[in-house]
C-alpha positions, -999 to +999 in steps of 0.1 A: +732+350-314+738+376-287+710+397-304+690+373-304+696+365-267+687+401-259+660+404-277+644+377-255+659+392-223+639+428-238+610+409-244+603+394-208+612+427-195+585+446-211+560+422-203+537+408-175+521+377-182+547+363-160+575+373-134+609+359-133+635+368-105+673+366-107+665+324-096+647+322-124+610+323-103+581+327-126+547+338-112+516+312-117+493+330-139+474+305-166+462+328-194+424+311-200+411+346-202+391+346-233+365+319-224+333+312-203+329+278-214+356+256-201+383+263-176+366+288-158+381+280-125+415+295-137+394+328-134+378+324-106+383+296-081+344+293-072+337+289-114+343+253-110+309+254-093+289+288-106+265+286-134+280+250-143+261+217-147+282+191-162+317+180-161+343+184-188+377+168-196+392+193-217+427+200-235+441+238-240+463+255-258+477+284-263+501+305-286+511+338-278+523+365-301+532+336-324+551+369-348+581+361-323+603+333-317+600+312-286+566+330-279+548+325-245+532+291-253+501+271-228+491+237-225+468+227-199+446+194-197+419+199-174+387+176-154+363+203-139+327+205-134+296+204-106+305+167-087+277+171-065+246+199-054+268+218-035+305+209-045+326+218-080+359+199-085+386+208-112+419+190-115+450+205-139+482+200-155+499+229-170+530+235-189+543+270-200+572+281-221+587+316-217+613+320-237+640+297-221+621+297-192+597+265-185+572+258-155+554+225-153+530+220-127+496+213-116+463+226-103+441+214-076+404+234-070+378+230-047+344+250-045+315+248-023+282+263-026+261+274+010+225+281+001+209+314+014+176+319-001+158+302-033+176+325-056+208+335-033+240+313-033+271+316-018+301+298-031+338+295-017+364+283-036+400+272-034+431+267-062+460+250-048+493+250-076+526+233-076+545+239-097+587+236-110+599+263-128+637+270-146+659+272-171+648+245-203+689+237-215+670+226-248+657+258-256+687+277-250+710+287-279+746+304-275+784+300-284+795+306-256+785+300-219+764+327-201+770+330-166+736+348-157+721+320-172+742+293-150+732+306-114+699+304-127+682+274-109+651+250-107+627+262-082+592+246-066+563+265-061+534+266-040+507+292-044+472+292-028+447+314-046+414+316-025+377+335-039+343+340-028+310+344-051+276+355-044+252+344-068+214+355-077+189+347-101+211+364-130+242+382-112+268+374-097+294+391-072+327+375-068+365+384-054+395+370-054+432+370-045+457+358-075+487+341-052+477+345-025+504+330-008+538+317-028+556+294-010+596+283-022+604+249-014+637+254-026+645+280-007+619+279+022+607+310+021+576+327+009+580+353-021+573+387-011+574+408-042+554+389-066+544+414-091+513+387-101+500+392-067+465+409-077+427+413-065+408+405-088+371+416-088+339+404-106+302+411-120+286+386-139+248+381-159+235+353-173+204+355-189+180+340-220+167+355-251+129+353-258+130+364-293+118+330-308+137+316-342+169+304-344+180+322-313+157+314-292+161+303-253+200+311-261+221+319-231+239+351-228+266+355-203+287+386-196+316+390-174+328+421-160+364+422-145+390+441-128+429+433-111+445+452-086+482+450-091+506+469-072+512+492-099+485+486-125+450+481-130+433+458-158+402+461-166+389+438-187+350+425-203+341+390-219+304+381-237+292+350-248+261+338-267+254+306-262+228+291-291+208+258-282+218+246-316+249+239-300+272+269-309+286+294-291+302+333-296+325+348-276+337+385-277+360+402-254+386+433-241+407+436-220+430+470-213+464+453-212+461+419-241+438+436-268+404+420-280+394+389-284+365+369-301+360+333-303+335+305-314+325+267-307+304+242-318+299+208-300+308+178-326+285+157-311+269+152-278+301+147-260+328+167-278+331+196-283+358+223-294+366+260-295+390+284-308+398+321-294+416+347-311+433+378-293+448+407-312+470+429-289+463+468-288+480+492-274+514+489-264+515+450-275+500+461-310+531+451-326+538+416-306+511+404-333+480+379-323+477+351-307+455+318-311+440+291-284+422+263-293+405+238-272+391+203-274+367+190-248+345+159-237+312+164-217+307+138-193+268+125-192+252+138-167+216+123-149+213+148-123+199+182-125+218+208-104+205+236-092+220+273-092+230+264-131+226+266-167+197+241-174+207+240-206+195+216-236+220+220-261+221+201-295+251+188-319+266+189-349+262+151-353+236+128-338+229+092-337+203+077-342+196+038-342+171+018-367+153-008-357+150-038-384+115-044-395+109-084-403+087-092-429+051-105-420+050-140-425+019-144-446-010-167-428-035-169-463-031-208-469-030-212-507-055-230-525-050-261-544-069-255-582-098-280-573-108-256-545-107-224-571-127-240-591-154-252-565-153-218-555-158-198-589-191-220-588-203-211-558-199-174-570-215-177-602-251-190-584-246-164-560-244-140-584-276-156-605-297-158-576-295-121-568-301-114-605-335-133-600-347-119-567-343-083-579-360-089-613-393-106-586-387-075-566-390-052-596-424-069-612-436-064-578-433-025-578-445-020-612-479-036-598-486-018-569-475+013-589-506+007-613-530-002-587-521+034-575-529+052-606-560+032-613-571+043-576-564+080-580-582+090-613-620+095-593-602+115-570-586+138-594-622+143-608-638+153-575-607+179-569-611+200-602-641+225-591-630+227-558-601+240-570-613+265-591-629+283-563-600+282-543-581+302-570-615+329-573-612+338-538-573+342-536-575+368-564-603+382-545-576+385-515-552+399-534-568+431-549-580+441-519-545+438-500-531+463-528-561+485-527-551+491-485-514+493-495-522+524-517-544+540-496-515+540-461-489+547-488-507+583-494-513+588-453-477+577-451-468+608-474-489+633-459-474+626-421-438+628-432-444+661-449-461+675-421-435+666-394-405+681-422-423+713-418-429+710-378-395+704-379-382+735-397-400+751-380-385+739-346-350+743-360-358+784-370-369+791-335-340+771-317-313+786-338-331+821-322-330+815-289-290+801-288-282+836-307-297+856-283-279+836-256-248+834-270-226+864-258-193+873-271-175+878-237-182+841-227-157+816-232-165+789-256-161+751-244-155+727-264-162+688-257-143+656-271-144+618-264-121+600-246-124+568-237-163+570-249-165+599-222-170+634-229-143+657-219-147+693-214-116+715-230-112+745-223-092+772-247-064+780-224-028+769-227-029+747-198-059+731-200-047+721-235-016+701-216-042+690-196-058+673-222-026+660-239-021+644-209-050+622-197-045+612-233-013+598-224-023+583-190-052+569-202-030+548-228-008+538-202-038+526-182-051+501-208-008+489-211-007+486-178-035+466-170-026+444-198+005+439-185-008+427-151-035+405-173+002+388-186+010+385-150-021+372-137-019+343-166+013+333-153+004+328-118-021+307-130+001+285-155+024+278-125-003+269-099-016+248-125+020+231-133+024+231-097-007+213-090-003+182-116+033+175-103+016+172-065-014+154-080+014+128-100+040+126-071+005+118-044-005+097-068+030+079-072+033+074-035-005+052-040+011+031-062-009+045-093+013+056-119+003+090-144+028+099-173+051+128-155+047+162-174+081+173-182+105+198-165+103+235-176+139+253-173+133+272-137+157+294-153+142+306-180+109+309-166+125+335-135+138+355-168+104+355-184+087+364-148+118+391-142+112+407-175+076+409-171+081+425-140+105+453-154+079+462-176+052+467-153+074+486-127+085+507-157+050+514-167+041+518-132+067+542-125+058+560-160+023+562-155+028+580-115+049+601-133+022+616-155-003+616-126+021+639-108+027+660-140-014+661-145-016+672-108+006+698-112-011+710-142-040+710-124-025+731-096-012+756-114-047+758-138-066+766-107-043+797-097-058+815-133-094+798-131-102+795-089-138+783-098-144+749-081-174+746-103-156+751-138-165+720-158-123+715-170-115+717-130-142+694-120-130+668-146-095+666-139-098+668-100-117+637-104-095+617-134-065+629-109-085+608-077-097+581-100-060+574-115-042+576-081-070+552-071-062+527-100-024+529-095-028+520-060-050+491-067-025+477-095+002+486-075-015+459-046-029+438-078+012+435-086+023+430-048-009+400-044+006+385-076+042+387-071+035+371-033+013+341-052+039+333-072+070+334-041+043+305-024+041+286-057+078+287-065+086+275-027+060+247-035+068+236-071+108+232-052+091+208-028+075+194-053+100+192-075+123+175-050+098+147-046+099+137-078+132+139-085+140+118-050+112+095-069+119+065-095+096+044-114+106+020-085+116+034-053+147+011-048+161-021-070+149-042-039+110-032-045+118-034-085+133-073-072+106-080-051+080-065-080+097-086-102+097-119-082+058-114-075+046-109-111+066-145-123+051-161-096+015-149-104+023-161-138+034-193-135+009-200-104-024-189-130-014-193-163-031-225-177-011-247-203-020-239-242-051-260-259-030-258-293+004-262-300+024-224-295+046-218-329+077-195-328+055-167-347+037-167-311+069-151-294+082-118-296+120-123-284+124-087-284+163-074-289+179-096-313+215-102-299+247-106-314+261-143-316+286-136-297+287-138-256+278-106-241+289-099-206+267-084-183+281-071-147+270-065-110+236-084-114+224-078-080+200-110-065+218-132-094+245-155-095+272-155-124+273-178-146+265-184-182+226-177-191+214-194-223+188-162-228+159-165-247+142-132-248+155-095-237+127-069-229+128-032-216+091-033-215+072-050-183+041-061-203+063-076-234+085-095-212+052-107-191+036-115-223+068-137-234+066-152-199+029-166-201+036-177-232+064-201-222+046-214-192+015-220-211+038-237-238+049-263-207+083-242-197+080-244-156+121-232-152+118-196-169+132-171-154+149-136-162+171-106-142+174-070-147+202-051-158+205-019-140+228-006-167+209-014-196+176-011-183+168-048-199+151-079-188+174-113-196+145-140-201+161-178-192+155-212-185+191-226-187+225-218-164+256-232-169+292-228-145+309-232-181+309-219-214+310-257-231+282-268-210+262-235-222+275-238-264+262-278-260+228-265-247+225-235-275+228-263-301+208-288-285+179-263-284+160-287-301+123-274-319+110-257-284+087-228-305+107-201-274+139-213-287+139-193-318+164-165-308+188-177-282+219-162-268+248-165-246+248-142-218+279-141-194+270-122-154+298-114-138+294-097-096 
């Protein structure tokens, strides 16, 4: 047992996940370092608000080194998230084993974001732990009492662990200061050598891949970190792939625990759960592995936070609800066998007297046909010899179109042979006069096409490079301007987007409503503008590069061949001046865009904000007053029926359950019992049910709105008590709006 009891004394020794003094003091250091999913404000006290969007209730745990008995072991339950635009709240409750050792405490954090710029946020964030930490008598196991572990006592902690993060569009910067301050209640004094006392500093990137597929618009996050300690330094990296499928990978090091990878899938919509494992390295490589696991719920969320993920992730499991389709009730009366018989009758002379007509119609055209023939016979007599001599004079024509054919056929011949020898002759004496010019102490140029232009090139070394290298530039001309063509189409999507969400919001504020176009992540269009504009700079920077290597070229050509008038030097000096001319015009081109689409971004924001600061209604008091207008229009103008209304003429909408449903905080409605008689979430449907009733003689309909539910209750009955509103539902009597009636209960 004393072995035993040394072997844990060893073990805390040669650790530092935690610190414990001769009173039994143990540092507050919760070990959530393998995930960037939940719990992130354990890392870093502004995480609560960074790169976050909804909040999570969430349950940890952890088992450390599990090859040894009485392990380090974590439990931690957890409510963090973004609470507002510019505030993330987390709230904790931790207990951790170590050995005989047990702390039990809790974490309070607090981040706020101050907005800089459009794409620059800074965020300050607070942890606040208390925490009790001593000896557990349960986990302690010995013969015979241990005095070391008697004058061991309970003690109460308070640490304060403060950091700071500046965010961009896909970095962040962040430091903070692990306990800070560690305040003893017990002994009322702050702890000066707390070995978990660190800096800890941060780089972080969050992106999106555009690859299309299965991985596409997935988020990537990676964390770069480092600790100060007194006498140590951890360095330590974490990735994570985040999948709109809703999975998730995680991969990670760190110099003093090992590696770690990990991976979670959300259940459904709400939960979600993920598992970690780290295998030490190093020094710990024989403590063996350890395993967290954690199961979370995701709060629903209606706002959309800036500075955040933007993310549309799916589940494992989704719901979907089926609406009952009734069967048609069939309107064809049926016919008694008197009336089929009457009307097989009627069918049969139908079908006789069209059998007569078109036999009539028939005699007709055979009679006018012979009238016809016996009309045309004369004529056909008349036309024989005048066709005869039509066919005499087209032969005629025809012999003596050959006869001209032959005769420019042979002058054809003759010319062509006469120009061959003209030609040969031309060729002879050409070929005579280029020899006698030609001299053998002339250097020969040579001339290829480039870009459909003809390119002198001359037989030296460097003119050769020369060549080779206009080449080059001219293909990363045509790149580049495509490039800024890409650019140039994205400016004009987003002034386009930009301009319908300004034409629906102006139109909104008329009181003429146009279907809103849906939100595009902001974030992953700044990562598709970003990436476009590495490329250009690097294509930019590529392509001056070559013009500089070309001018040199040039420079050092015109030390060997001086002439200003040589053909290769009067080429390049003016492809040199025509490319610096077009990399200063794309380089303004880029600049014009770049500014065009700053404007536009400012604008969409604005724009942005409008609509999201807009409803369908501006308030529930102009939806009330709305509301209250469009019964009274119907029951002012809505003449009574000139036929009896059946119950196939109402559409009831939501069938409800038979028993009472309880509806709360009905504003502009008093409680009560409502016998309801229709429940719409469309305006027209519930209109339509409305000028039905009143046309059916029901002057006391009525309905309210559900805020929750975004429903319409229709009514024409109210009751204090349920017996008064059970008599009423069975008393409903054959009214053809009765058909579907329910109990509804408002309680404000």
């Amino acid at each position: 047992m004393k072995k035993l009891l040394l072997h844990i004394v060893l073990f805390f020794c040669i650790t530092q996940q935690f610190y414990s003094q001769e009173d039994g003091i143990v540092a507050f250091n919760i070990p959530t370092r393998n995930s960037l999913k939940f719990n992130k404000y354990t890392i870093n006290p502004t995480f609560s608000f960074v790169r976050e969007q909804n909040r999570y209730f969430s349950f940890y745990n952890k088992r450390q080194w599990v090859q040894f008995d009485d392990a380090p072991l974590t439990y931690l339950a957890s409510y963090s998230g973004r609470f507002k635009e510019n505030i993330g709240i987390g709230v904790g409750l931790f207990q951790q084993d170590y050995g005989v050792l047990t702390t039990f405490g809790g974490v309070l954090n607090f981040a706020y974001n101050a907005v800089l710029n459009t794409d620059s946020n800074l965020t300050f964030g607070m942890n606040f732990g208390f925490y009790k930490s001593g000896i557990s008598e349960g986990r302690v196991i010995t013969n015979f009492p241990d005095p070391s572990l008697q004058n061991i006592s309970s003690n109460s902690i308070i640490t304060i662990n403060p950091g700071i993060n500046y965010g961009t569009a896909f970095f962040d910067f962040g430091v903070s200061i692990n306990n800070a301050v560690s305040y003893n209640l017990q002994t009322s004094e702050i702890i000066e050598d707390n070995p978990e006392q660190t800096i800890q500093g941060h780089i972080m990137y969050t992106g999106y891949v555009n690859s299309g597929g299965f991985f596409d618009e997935s988020k990537f996050t990676g964390l770069l970190r480092s600790e100060f300690k007194k006498d140590q330094t951890i360095i330590s990296g974490l990735v994570m792939l985040n999948v709109p499928k809703g999975i998730w990978a995680q991969a990670g090091y760190n110099s003093l625990y090992g590696v770690s990878g990990g991976l979670g899938i959300n259940i459904s919509a709400q939960i979600a759960i993920e598992y970690n494992y780290e295998k030490a390295i190093g020094d710990f490589s024989n403590f063996g592995n350890s395993h967290e696991i954690t199961l979370a719920y995701k709060f629903k969320n209606s706002n959309r936070y800036s500075y955040s993920g933007d993310d549309n992730e799916q589940a494992l499991l989704t719901t979907k609800k089926r609406r009952k389709v009734l069967a048609k009730n069939n309107k064809t009366p049926k016919l008694s066998a008197e009336q089929r018989q009457i009307a097989k009758q009627e069918a049969k002379a139908r079908i006789e007297a069209r059998r007569l007509a078109a036999q009539v119609k028939a005699e007709e055209r055979r009679q006018v046909s012979q009238q016809a023939k016996e009309k045309a016979k004369p004529e056909v007599q008349v036309k024989i010899p005048v066709e005869e001599a039509q066919k005499k004079a087209e032969t005629q024509r025809l012999k003596q179109e050959e006869a001209a054919k032959i005769k420019a056929k042979a002058e054809e011949q003759t010319r062509i042979k006469e120009a061959a020898e003209k030609t040969k002759a031309d060729t002879e004496t050409r070929a005579i006069v280029e020899k006698e010019a030609k001299t053998d102490e002339e250097e020969s140029i040579e001339m290829i096409e480039l870009e459909g232009v003809l390119v002198p090139v001359a037989k030296d070394k460097v003119a050769r490079e020369m060549n080779s290298l206009a080449k080059l530039t001219t293909n990363a001309k045509i790149e580049q301007q495509n490039l800024l063509s890409r650019l140039r189409e994205m400016v004009e999507n987003r002034d386009q987007d930009l301009k319908d969400l300004k034409e629906e919001n102006d139109l909104s504020e008329r009181g003429i409503y146009k279907a809103p176009k849906p939100f595009k992540s902001v974030t992953a269009e700044n990562a598709k503008l970003e990436s476009l504009k590495l490329e250009i700079d690097n294509v930019i920077e590529s392509q001056n590069e070559k013009i500089s290597q070309l001018e040199n070229l040039y420079n050092e050509r015109l030390k060997t061949v001086s002439d200003g008038n040589d053909p290769t030097n009067v080429f390049y000096f003016k492809t040199i001046q025509d490319l610096k001319s077009e990399q200063l015009q794309a380089l303004s081109t880029k600049e014009r865009l770049l500014s065009t689409i700053e404007k536009i971004k400012v604008a969409t924001e604005v724009e942005r904000k409008r609509r999201i600061k807009r409803a369908t209604y501006d308030n529930e008091e102009e939806r009330y007053l709305k509301d209250r207008e469009a019964l009274k229009q119907i029951k002012q103008f809505t003449p009574l029926a000139s036929e009896p209304l059946t119950a196939e003429d109402f559409d009831s909408g939501e069938t409800q359950s038979s028993s009472i449903q309880i509806v709360k905080d009905v504003k502009n409605t008093e409680s009560g019992f409502y016998v309801v008689i229709g429940v719409h979430s469309d305006i027209g449907k519930r209109d339509e049910f409305l000028r039905k009733a009143v046309a059916a003689g029901e002057t006391n309909i009525d309905f309210f709105f559900d805020v929750a539910t975004s429903k319409y209750y229709i009514y024409y009955q109210k009751f204090d008590n349920i017996e008064s509103a059970r008599s009423a539902m069975e008393l409903k009597g054959s009214k053809p709006y009765n058909n579907n009636m329910s109990m509804v209960k408002v309680e404000n």
